[in-house]
C-alpha positions as a printed Julia matrix, in Angstrom:
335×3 Matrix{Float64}:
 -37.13    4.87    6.72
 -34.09    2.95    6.97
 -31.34    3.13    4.06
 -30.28    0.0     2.84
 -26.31   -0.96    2.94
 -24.23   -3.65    2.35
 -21.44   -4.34    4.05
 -19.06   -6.4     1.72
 -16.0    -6.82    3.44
 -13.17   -9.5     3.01
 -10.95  -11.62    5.5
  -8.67   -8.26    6.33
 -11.6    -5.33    6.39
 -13.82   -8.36    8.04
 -17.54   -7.46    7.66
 -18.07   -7.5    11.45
 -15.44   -4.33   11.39
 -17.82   -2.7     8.9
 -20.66   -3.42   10.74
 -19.59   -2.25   14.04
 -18.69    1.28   12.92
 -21.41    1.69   11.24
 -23.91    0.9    14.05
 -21.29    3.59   15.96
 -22.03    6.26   14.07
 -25.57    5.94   12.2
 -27.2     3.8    15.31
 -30.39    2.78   14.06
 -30.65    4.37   10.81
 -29.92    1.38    8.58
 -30.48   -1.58    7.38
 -26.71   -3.71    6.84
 -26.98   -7.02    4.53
 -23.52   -8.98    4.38
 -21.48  -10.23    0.99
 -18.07  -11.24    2.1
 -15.39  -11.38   -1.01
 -12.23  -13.92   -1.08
  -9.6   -11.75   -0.15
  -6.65  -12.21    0.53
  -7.74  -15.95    0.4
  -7.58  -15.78   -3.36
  -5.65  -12.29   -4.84
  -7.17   -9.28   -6.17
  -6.99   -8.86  -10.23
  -8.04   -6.85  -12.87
 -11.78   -7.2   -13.09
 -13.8    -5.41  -16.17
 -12.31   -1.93  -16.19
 -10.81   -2.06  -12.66
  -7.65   -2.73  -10.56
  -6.89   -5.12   -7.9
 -10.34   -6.42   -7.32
 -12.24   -9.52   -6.13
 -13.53  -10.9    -9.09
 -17.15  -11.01   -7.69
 -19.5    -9.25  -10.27
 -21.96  -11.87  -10.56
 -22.33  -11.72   -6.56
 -22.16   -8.37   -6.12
 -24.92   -7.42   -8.63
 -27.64   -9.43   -6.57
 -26.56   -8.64   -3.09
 -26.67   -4.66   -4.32
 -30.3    -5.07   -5.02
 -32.3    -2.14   -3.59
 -29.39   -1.13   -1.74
 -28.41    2.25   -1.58
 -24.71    2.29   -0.05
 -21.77   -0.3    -0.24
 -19.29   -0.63    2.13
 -16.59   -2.67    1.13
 -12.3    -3.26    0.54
 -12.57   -5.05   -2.67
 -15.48   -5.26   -4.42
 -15.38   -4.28   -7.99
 -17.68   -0.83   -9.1
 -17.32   -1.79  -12.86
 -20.03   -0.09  -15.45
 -21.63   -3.31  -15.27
 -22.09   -3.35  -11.36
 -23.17   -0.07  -12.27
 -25.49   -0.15  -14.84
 -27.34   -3.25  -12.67
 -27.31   -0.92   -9.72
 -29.85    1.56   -9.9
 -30.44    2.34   -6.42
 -26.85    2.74   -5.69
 -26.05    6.45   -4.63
 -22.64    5.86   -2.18
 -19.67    3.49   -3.1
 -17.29    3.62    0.23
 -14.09    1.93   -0.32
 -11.92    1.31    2.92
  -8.6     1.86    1.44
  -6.1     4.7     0.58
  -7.34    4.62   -3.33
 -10.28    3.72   -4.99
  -8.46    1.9    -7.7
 -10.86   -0.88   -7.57
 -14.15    1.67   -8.45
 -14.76    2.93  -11.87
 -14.7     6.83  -11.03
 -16.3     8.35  -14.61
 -19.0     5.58  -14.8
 -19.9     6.1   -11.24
 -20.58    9.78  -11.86
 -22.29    9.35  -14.92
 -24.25    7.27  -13.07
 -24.78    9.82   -9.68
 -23.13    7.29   -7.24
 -20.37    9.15   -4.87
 -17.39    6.97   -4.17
 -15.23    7.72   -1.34
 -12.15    6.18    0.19
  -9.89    6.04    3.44
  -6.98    8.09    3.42
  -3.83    7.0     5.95
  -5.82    4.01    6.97
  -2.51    2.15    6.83
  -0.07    4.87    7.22
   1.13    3.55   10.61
   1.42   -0.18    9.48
   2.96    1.07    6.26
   5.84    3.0     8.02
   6.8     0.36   10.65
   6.7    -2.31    8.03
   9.24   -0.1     5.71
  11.61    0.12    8.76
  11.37   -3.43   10.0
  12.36   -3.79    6.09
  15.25   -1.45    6.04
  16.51   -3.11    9.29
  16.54   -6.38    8.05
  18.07   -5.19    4.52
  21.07   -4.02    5.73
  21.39   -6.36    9.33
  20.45   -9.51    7.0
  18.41  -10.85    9.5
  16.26  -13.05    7.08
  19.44  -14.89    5.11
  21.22  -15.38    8.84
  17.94  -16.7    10.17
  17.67  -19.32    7.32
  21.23  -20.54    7.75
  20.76  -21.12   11.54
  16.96  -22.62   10.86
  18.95  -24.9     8.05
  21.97  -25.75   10.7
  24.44  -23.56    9.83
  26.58  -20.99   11.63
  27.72  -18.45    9.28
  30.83  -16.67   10.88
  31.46  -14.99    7.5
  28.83  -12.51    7.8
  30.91  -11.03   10.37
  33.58  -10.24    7.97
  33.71   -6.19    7.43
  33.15   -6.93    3.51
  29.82   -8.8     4.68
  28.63   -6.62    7.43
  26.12   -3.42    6.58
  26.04    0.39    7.44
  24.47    1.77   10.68
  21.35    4.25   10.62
  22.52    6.18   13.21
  24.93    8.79   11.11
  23.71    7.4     8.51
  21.71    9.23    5.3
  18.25    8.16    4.64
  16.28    9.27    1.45
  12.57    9.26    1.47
  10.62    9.55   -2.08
   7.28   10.76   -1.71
   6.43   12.62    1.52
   2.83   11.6     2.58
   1.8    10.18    5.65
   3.4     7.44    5.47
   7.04    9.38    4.44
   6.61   11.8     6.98
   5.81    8.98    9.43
   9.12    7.04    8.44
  10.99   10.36    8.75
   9.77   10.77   12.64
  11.23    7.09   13.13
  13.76    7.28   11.28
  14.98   10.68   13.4
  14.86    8.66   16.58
  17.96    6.29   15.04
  20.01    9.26   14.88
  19.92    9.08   10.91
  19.96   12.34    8.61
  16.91   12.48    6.64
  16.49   13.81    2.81
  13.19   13.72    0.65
  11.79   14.61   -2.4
   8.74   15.29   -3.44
   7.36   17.78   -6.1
   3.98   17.91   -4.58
   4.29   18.71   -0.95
   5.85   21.1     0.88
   9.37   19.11    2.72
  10.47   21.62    5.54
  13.91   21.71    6.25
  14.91   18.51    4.34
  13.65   18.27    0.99
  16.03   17.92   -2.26
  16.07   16.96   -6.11
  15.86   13.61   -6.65
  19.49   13.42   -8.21
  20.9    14.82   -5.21
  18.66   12.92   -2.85
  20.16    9.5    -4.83
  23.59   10.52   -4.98
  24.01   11.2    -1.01
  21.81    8.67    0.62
  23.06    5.44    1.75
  19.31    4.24    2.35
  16.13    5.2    -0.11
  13.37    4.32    0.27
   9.64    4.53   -2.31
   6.87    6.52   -0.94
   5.47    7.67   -3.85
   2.2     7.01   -5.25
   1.66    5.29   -8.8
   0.79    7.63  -11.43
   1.99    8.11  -14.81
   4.46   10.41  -13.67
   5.92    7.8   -11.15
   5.92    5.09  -13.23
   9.25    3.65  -13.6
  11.12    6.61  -11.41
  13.93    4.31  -10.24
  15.46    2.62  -13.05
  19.26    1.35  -13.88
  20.57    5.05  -14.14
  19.05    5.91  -11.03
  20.02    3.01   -9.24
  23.38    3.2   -10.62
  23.56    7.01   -9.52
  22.92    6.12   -5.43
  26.66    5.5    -3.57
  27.77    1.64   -4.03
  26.84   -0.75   -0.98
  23.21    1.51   -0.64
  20.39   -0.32    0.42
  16.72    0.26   -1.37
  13.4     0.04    0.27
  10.24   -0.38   -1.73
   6.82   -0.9     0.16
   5.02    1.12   -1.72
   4.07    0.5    -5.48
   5.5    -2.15   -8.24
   5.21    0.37  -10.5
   7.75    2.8    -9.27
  10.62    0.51   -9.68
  12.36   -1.21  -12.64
  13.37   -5.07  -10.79
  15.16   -5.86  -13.83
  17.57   -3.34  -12.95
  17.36   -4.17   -9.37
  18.45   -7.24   -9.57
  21.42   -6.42  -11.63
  22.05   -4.37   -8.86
  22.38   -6.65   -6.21
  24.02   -9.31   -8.33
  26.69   -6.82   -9.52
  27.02   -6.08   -5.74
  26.6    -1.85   -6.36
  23.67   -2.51   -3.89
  24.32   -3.79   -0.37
  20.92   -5.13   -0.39
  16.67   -4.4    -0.84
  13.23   -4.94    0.17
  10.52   -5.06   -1.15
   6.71   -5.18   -0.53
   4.98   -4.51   -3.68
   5.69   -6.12   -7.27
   5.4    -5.55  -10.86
   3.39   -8.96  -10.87
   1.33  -10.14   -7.78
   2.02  -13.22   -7.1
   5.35  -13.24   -7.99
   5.24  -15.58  -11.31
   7.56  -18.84  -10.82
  11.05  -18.69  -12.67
  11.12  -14.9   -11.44
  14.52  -13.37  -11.22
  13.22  -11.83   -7.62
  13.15  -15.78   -6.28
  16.77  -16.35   -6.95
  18.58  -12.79   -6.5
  21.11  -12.68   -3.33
  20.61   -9.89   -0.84
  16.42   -9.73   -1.69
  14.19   -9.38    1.03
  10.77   -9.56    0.28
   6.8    -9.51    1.95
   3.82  -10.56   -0.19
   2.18   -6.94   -0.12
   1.49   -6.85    3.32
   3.21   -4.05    4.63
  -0.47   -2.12    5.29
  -1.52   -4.83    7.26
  -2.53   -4.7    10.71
  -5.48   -4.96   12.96
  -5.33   -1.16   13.46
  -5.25   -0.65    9.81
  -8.65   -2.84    9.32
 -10.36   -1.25   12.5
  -9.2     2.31   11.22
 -10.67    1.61    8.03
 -14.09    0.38    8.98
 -14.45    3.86   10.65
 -12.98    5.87    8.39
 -15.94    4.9     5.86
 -18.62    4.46    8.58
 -17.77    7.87    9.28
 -18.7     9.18    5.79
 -21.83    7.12    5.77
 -23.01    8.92    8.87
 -22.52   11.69    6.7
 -24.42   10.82    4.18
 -27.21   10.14    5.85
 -27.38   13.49    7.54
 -27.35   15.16    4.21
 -23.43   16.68    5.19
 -20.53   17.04    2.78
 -18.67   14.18    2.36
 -15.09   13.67    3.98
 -13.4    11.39    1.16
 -14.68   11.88   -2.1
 -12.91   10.63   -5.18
 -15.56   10.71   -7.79
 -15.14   13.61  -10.88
């Protein structure tokens, strides 16, 4: 007998992604119905209990009727989803964290979620460089001027101009996939790499964070948001890294204080920054971000590439293959 899934991808993590993968590695052993959310049409939010989900419980209640597994980006595993779900047994979420699934209710309720770890590792650690490079090169501000008419021959003055990688010192926070990714890139610029990270092992380069602050010229946020995190790199920490740094954030909101990074960059103690992630998605009008000089910033997009959407669809087809041939499974986040 066939299990039942549904595929409930977005406009990223496209349902014909899911469904591919999964007819690659459990070829006729289910039976896929489609739900496809809003995203990143409309933004993720806080739905019920969870984080930075499509606000689709009404929807995905009926299309989870009789259906044993989800596949899906976005959708929301609230208690409610939950308690209307009774044949649910496997919540697969195609991302590095399962922030969008209710972990404790799920388990309560004897449905496995599992995610995709490094899914966007790759895209994540180009995306940071492309940032850092066009941080400290000001490619964005010269581009604007020369879109707008202008020729600005001042940014060539030594005051204006920005440090070189190569000789330079980088500092990586947080040395996952994607940190130890940047660090490989980073090494072909010729650059001298630090890190820190309490939870990993950092061969060869690793360092306190004071010490990592005080002798890079580049740092950049790798670090996953926990309550530990939260908040890491505030005023004295910022104030603490050499004056005409450049800071690199395309990783969590939460990691950062942008109060005290925009004093930063209007005092001119930092060179300049980028960022990819917020403490507010979208970015609310009147925001200090929209106005401060030396500011790059991406809409949250620094995951985001076909590779990262193809890589994801497998990632959680592969753990629904294993599911269905009664193996361990791969991913599991659930208590």
């Amino acid at each position: 007998m066939s299990i039942r899934v549904l595929a409930a991808g977005d406009h990223f993590v496209q349902n014909r992604l899911l469904i591919d993968a999964l007819r690659r590695e459990v070829p006729g052993e289910v039976d896929i119905s489609e739900l496809t959310l809003p995203w990143p049409v409309e933004p993720f939010g806080r739905v019920g209990e969870v984080d930075e989900a499509s606000d689709v419980e009404d929807e995905l209640i009926e299309a989870l009727r009789g259906v044993e597994v989800c596949v899906t980006q976005m959708a929301p595993l609230t208690k409610r989803v939950l308690d209307a779900s009774p044949d649910l047994r496997l919540f697969c979420v195609s991302r590095g964290g399962p922030v969008n699934a209710n972990l404790e209710a799920a388990a309560r309720a004897g449905v496995a979620v599992t995610f995709a770890p490094g899914r966007n590792a790759v895209a994540t650690a180009e995306h940071t460089l492309a940032m850092l490079l066009a941080a400290t090169r000001r490619i964005p501000q010269t581009h604007a001027d020369l879109a707008g008419g202008v020729w600005r021959g001042d940014y060539y003055m030594y005051d204006n101009v920005g440090p070189e990688l190569e000789g330079g010192t980088v500092g990586l926070i947080g040395y996952g996939a994607i940190g130890r990714r940047v660090a490989r890139m980073l090494e072909g610029f010729g650059a001298d790499v630090l890190a820190y990270d309490p939870y990993v092992d950092v061969p060869g380069r690793g360092v306190g964070l004071a010490e990592l602050l005080e002798r890079a010229s580049f740092v950049s946020l790798h670090a996953r948001a926990t309550a530990e995190t939260a908040g890491m790199i505030g005023a004295a920490e910022i104030a603490s890294m050499p004056r005409g740094s450049v800071l690199v954030n395309c990783a969590r909101g939460a990691l950062l204080d942008y109060d005290a990074l925009c004093d930063a960059l209007d005092s001119g103690h930092l060179f300049g920054a980028a960022v990819d992630v917020f403490p507010e998605e979208p970015i609310p009008a009147g925001s200090r971000l929209l106005t401060t000089p030396n500011l790059v910033m991406t809409p949250h997009l620094a995951g985001a590439s076909k590779e990262t959407a193809m890589k994801a669809a497998a990632i959680v087809a592969a753990d629904v293959a294993r599911y269905v041939r009664g193996e361990p499974l791969a991913h599991v986040a659930t208590p």
